[in-house]
N, C-alpha and C positions, 0 to 999 in steps of 0.2 A: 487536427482531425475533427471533424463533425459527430456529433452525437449519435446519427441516425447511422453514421458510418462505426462506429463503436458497438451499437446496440445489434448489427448486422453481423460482424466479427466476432461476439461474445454468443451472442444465438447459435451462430455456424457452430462456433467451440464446443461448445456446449451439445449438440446435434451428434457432432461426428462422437463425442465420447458418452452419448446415450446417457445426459445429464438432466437435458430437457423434459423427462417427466417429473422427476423429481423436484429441481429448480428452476427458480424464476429467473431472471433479468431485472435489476434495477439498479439507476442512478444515484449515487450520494452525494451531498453537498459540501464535504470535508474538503479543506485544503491540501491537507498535510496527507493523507491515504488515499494511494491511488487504488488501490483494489482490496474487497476482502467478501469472504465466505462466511457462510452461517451455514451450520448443521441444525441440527432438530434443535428444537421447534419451526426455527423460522425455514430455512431451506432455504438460500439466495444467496446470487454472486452478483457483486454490486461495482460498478464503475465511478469513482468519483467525476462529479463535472466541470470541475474547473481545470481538471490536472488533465483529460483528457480534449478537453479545447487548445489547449496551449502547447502537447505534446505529440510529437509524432506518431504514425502508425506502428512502427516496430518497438516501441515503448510500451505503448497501449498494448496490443498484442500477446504480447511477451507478458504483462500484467494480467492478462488473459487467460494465460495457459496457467501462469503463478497459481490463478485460483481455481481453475480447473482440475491443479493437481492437489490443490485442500479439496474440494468437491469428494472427489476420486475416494480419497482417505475419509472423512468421512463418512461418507456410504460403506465402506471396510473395514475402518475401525471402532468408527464413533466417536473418534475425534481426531485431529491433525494437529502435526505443531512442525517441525523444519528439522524434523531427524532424519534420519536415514533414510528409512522406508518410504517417507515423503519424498525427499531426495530423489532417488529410485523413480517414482511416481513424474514428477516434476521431469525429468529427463528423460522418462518414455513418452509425455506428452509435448515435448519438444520444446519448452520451457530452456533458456540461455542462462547456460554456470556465469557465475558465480550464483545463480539461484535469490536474488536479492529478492530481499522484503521488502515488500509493498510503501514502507513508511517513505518520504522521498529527503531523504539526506546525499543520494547521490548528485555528483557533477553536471550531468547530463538530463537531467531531471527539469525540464522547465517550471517553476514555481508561479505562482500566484503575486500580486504585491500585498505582501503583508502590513496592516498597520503599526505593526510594533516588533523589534528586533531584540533580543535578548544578547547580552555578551556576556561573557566568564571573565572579571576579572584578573583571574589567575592563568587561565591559560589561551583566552583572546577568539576560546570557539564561540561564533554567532548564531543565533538560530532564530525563525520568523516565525514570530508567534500573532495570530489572528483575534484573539483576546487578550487586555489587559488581566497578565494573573493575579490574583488575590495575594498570594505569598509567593516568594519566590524560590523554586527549587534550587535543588540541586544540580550542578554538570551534568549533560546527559555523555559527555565523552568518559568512554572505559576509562582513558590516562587518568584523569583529573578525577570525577566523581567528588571533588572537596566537600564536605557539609558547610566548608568555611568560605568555600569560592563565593566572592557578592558578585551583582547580577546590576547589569544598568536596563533600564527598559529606554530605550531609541523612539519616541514618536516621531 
């Protein structure tokens, strides 16, 4: 999908749920998050660029309404996070259950080429990491979470 076609579909979004006075429209450069919201101060829902090049419209989209329906909540609560009420929110703005979060660990998700791969010694999950980290974390999988699990970095 094109950017200009992204930035067209997040407008519209944004239009029909009376978001556009309030927030803006902007691109981010992150690999790893395809979409995210900002409440006060900043006021903005943002489309990452590379994940929105590489990914189809109903993806993009759907990351659309995700954040349309933080938008929502904020202006209501004053803050959002993936409870209920968000929930709610996210599936009156037509937002697809399973309701996923923006970070892109899913299958379907076309990724970026990463320079560097992380593996879990222990339990074999990989993940692409776009910087060499300093130190190396912990499993981000629920199962494993090891403090013990070692970590190979893949250049």
């Amino acid at each position: 999908m094109t950017l200009k076609e992204a930035e067209r579909l997040a407008k519209r979004e944004m239009r029909k749920h009376k978001l556009n006075k309030v927030y803006e429209f902007r691109f981010i450069n992150d690999p790893l998050t395809f979409g995210e919201c900002m409440g006060k101060p900043e006021w903005y829902i943002a489309l990452s660029r590379p994940l929105v090049k590489l990914n189809k419209k109903d993806l993009v989209l759907d990351t659309i309404k995700h954040e349309v329906a933080h938008a929502i909540d904020f202006i209501n609560r004053g803050f959002s996070t993936h409870d209920k009420k968000w929930k709610k929110i996210a599936e009156e703005v037509g937002c697809n259950p399973p309701f996923r979060a923006t970070c892109c660990e899913e299958d379907n998700i076309i990724m970026p080429h990463s320079p560097y791969v992380m593996v879990c010694q222990k339990c074999g999950y990989c993940q692409p990491r776009y910087r060499k980290p300093s130190k190396m974390p912990k499993c981000p999988r629920k199962k494993c979470r090891s403090k013990n699990a070692i970590y190979e970095l893949i250049n």
